[in-house]
C-alpha positions as CSV (number, residue, x, y, z in Angstrom):
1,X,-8.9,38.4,-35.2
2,X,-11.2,35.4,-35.6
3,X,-14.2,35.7,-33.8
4,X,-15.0,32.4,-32.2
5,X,-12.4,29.3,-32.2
6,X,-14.0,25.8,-31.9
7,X,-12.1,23.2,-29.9
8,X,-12.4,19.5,-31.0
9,X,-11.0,16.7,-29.9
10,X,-11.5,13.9,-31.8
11,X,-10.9,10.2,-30.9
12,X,-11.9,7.1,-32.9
13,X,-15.1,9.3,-34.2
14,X,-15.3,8.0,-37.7
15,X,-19.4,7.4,-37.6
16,X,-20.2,10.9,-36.2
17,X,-17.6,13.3,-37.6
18,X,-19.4,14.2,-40.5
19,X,-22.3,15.4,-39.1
20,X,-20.4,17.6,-36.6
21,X,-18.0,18.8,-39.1
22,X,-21.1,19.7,-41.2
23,X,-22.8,21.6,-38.7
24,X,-20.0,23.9,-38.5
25,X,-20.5,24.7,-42.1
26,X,-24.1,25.4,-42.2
27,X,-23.8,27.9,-39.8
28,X,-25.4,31.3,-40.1
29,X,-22.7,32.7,-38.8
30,X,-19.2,32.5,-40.5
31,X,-16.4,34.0,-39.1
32,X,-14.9,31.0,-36.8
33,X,-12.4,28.3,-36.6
34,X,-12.6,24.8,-36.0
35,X,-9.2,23.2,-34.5
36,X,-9.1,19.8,-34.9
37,X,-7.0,17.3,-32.7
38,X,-7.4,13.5,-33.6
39,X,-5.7,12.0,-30.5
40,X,-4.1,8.9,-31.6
41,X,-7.7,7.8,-33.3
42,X,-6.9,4.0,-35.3
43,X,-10.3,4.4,-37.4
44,X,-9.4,6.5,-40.0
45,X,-10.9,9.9,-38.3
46,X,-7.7,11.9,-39.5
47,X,-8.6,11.2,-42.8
48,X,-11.5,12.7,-42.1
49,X,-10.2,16.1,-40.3
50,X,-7.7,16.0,-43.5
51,X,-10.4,16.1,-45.8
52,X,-12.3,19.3,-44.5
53,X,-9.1,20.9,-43.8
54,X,-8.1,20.5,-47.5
55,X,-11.9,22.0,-48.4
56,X,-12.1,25.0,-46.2
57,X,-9.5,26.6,-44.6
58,X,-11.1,27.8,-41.4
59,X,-10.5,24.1,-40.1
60,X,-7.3,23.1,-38.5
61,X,-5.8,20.3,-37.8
62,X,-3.3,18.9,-35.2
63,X,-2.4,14.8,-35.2
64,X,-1.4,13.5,-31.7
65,X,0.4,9.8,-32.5
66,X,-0.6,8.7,-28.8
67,X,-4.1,9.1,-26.8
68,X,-4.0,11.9,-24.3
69,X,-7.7,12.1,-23.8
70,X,-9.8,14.9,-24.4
71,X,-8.6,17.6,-21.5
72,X,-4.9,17.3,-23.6
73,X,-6.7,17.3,-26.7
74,X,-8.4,20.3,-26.3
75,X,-5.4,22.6,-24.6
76,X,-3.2,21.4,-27.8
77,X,-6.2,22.9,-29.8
78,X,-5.9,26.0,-27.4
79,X,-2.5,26.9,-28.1
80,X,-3.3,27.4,-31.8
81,X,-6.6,29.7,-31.2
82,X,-7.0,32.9,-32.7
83,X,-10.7,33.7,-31.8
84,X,-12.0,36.2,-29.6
85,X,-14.2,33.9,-27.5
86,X,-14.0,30.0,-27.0
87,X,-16.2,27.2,-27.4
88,X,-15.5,23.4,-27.6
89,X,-17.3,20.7,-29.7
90,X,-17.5,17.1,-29.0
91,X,-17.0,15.1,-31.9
92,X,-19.5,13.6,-31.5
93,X,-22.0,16.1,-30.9
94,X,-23.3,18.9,-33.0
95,X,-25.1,22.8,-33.2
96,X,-28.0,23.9,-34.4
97,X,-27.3,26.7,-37.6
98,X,-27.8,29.7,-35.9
99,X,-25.5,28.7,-32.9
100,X,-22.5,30.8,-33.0
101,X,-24.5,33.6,-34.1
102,X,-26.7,33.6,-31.3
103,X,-23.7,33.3,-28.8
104,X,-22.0,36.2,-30.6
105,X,-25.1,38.4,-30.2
106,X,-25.5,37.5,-26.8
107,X,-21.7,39.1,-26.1
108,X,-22.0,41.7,-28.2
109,X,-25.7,43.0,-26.6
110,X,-23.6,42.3,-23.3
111,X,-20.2,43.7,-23.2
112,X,-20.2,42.4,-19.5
113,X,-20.8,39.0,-20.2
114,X,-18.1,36.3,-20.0
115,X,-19.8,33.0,-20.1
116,X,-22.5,32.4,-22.9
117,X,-24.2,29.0,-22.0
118,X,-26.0,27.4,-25.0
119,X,-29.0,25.9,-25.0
120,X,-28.6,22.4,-24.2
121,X,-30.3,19.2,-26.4
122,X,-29.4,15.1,-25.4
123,X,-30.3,13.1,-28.1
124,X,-30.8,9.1,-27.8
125,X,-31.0,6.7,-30.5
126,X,-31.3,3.4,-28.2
127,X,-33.0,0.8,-29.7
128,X,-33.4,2.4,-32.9
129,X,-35.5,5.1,-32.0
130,X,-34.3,9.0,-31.7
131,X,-35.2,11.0,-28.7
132,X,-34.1,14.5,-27.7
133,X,-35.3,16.3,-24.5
134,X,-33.6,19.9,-22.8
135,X,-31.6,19.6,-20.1
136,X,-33.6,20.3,-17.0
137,X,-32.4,23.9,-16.4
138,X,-34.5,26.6,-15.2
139,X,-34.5,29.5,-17.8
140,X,-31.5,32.4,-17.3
141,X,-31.1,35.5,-18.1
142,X,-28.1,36.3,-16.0
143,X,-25.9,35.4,-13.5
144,X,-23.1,36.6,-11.7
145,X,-20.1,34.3,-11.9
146,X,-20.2,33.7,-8.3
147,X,-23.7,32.6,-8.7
148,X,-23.3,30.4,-11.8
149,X,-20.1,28.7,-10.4
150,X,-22.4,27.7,-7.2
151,X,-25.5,26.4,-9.6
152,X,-22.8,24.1,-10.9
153,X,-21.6,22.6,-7.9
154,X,-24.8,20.3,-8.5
155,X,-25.3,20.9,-11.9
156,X,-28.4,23.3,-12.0
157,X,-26.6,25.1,-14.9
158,X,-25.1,23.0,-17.1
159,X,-21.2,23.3,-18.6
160,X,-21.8,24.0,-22.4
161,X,-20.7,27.4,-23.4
162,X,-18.9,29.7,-25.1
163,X,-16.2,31.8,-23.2
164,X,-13.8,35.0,-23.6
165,X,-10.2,34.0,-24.9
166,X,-8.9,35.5,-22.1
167,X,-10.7,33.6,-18.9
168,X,-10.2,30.2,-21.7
169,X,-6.6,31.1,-21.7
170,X,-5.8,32.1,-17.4
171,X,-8.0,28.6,-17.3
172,X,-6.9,25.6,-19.7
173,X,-8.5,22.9,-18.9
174,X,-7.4,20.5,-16.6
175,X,-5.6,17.4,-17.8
176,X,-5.0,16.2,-14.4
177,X,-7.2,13.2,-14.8
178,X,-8.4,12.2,-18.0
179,X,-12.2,11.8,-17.0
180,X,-14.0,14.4,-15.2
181,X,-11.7,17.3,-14.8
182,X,-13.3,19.1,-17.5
183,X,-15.9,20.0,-14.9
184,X,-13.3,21.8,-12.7
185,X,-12.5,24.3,-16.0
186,X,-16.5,24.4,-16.2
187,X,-16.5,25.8,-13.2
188,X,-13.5,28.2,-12.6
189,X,-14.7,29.6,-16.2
190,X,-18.1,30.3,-14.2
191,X,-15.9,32.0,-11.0
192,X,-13.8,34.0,-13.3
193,X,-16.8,35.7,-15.4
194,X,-18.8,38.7,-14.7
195,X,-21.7,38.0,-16.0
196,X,-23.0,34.4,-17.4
197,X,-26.1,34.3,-19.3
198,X,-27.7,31.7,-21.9
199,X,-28.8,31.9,-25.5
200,X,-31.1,29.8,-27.5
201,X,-28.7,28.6,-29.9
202,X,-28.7,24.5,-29.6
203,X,-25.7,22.4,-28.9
204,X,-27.0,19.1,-29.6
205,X,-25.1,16.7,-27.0
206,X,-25.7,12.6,-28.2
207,X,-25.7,10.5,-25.0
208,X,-23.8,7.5,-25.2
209,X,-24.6,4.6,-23.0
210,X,-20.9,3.1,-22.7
211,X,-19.8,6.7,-21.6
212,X,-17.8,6.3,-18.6
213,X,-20.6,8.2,-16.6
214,X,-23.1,5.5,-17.8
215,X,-20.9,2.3,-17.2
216,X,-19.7,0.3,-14.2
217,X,-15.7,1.3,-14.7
218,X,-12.9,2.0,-11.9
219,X,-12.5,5.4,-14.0
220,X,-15.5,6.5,-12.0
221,X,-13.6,7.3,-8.8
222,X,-11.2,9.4,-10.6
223,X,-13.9,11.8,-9.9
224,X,-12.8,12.4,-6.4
225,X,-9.2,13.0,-7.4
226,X,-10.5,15.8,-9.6
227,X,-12.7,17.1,-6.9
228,X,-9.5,17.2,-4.6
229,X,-7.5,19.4,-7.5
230,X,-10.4,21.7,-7.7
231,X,-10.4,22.4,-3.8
232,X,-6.8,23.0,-4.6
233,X,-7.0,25.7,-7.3
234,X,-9.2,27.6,-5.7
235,X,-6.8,27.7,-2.3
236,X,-4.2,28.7,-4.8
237,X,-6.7,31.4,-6.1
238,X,-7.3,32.7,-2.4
239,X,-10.7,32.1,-2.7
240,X,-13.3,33.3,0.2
241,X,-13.7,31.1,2.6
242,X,-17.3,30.6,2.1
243,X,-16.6,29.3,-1.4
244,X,-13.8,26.6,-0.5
245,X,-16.2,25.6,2.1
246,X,-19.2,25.5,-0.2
247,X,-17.3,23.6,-2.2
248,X,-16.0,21.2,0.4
249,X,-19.4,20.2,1.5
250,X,-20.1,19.3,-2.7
251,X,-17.0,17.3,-2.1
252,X,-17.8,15.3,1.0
253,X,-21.6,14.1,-0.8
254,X,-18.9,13.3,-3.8
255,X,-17.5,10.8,-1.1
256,X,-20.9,9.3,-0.1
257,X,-22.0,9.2,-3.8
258,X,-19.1,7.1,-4.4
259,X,-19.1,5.0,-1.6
260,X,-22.6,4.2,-3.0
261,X,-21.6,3.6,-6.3
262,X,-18.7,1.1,-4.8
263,X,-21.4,-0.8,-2.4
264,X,-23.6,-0.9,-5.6
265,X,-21.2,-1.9,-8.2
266,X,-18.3,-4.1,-6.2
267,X,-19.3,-7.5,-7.4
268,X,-18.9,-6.1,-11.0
269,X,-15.5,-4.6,-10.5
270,X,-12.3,-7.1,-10.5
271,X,-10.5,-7.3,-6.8
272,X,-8.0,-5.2,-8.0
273,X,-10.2,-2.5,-8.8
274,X,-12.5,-2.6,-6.2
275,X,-8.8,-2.1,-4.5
276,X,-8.2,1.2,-6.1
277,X,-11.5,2.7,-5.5
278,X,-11.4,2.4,-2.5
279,X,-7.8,3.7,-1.9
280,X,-9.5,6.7,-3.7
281,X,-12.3,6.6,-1.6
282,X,-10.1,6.8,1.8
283,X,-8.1,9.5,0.3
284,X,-10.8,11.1,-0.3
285,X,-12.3,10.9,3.3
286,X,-9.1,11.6,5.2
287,X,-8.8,15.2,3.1
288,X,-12.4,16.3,4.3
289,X,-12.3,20.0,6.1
290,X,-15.1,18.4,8.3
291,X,-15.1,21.9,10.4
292,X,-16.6,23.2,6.8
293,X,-19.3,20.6,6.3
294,X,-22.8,22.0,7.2
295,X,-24.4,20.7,10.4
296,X,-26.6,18.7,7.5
297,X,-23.7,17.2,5.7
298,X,-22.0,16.4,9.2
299,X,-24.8,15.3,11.7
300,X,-27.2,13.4,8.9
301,X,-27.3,9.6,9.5
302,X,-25.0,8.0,6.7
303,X,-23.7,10.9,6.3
304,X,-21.1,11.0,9.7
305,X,-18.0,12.2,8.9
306,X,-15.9,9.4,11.7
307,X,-12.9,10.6,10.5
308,X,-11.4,8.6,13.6
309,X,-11.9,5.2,12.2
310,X,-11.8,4.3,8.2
311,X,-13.7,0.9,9.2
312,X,-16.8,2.5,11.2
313,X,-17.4,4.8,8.6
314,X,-17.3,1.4,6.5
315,X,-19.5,0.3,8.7
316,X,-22.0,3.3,8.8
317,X,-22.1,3.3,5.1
318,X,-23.0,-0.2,4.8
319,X,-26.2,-0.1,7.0
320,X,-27.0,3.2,5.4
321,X,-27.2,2.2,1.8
322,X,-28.4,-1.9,3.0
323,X,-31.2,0.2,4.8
324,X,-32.3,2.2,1.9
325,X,-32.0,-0.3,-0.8
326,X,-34.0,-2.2,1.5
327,X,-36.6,0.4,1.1
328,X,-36.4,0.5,-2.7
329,X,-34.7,3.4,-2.7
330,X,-31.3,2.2,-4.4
């Protein structure tokens, strides 16, 4: 059996492929395999997977003729896994040489440990000029599973890691919605481990500034549809009640943060957008367990749940965010 299998999706990633590809084949560490799915790419990237499929035959590849996006992508490269543990590789992005070998020390000094967590780079080039910096992440040694999947309800761990076939496999990742869901898998992957601990093996993660977390886009409020299939899994998973509600109250500031994003961002946003984020938003607001919010999340000004009357929660919102841009503080 291959030891680690390395999921990556690939879309229209001409300019950065080689230097992912390449980091794959410096590594200190050898027994892996790269799966390679080009979803519908038009820029000449499966020429690219071709090529380094024809030059070493631990890298696979799979064509798609139509775009998925990357939560497709990346279950397609799933099926066709043979490692032991699983990590996935942006195509853009790429790992330091020692990377797999670190994570594969990490589970083999551990045989408890699920979830290896890498240690997370962002690199810039705006304007020219390259800058990395760690992700702001207190140091780990271990967690429980319960305790990871709650650090990532805010993000104080991040979601770049290596996992067990088996939780990868009970867990594919959710294609639901094509932006965002991959945090849901993030954090079931998190619920389902034992242990989850990091290593110092770097997976260098390029930020992009037309990202659709970086731009104004109506994709944004597919966040809250993926927040509302997450609630749902872990019902179907019988989850303690604590941890649906834990997660209910991250759900609810979802709704706020995206009624701020909409009363930020509405004049950029055509009519019929601004239409369909709010539908979202309003779905989202009606499906609120408010007997689970924390006194906090329920009795904080701005925060009101109102779930009587769509347009005085409108209304709250409006004098809440006028208030604090007022203030500087938007």
């Amino acid at each position: 059996m291959t030891k680690v299998s390395v999921l990556i999706a690939i879309y229209n990633a001409r300019n950065t492929l080689y230097q992912c590809f390449d980091s794959l084949l410096m590594q200190t560490f050898d027994d892996w395999e790269a799966i390679c799915v080009d979803d519908g790419s038009t820029d000449g990237s499966w020429r690219m997977v071709q090529e380094y499929v024809k030059g070493d035959s631990r890298f696979k590849g799979i064509r798609l003729m139509k775009n998925r996006g990357q939560a497709y992508a990346r279950n397609q490269a799933l099926n066709q896994a043979q490692g032991e543990y699983v990590a996935f590789l942006d195509s853009d992005d790429w790992l330091s040489s020692d990377a797999l070998e670190k994570v594969v020390d990490c589970f083999d000094a551990h045989p408890l440990t699920d979830c290896v967590l890498f240690h997370l780079r962002y690199v810039s080039d705006k304007g020219g000029v390259r800058q990395e910096w760690d992700y702001p992440q207190k140091p780990l040694e271990v967690l429980s599973g319960k305790e990871a999947f709650r650090l990532s309800l805010d993000w104080r761990i991040h979601g770049v890691y290596v996992v067990r076939a088996a939780i990868q496999r009970l867990y594919p990742y959710d294609d639901s919605s094509r932006w965002f869901s991959d945090d849901n898998t993030t954090r079931l992957h998190y619920y389902a481990s034992r242990e989850v601990r990091e290593c110092e093996g770097i997976y260098y993660y390029r930020q992009h500034p037309h990202s659709v977390s970086h731009v104004v886009d109506v994709h944004r409020f597919d966040y809250l549809s993926a927040n509302a299939n997450m609630r749902k899994t872990l019902l179907e998973m019988h989850s303690p009640k604590e941890v649906v509600d834990e997660y209910e109250n991250c759900r609810w500031l979802n709704v706020i943060d995206m009624y701020m994003f909409y009363f930020k961002h509405r004049l950029e946003l055509s009519e019929g957008d601004r239409q369909a984020g709010l539908e979202k938003i309003i779905r989202a607001w009606k499906s609120i367990d408010t007997s689970s919010l924390s006194w906090r999340n329920r009795l904080k000004p701005g925060y009101w749940p109102l779930r009587f009357s769509w347009k005085l929660f409108c209304m709250q919102e409006e004098i809440y965010f006028s208030l604090r841009k007022l203030a500087g503080r938007l």
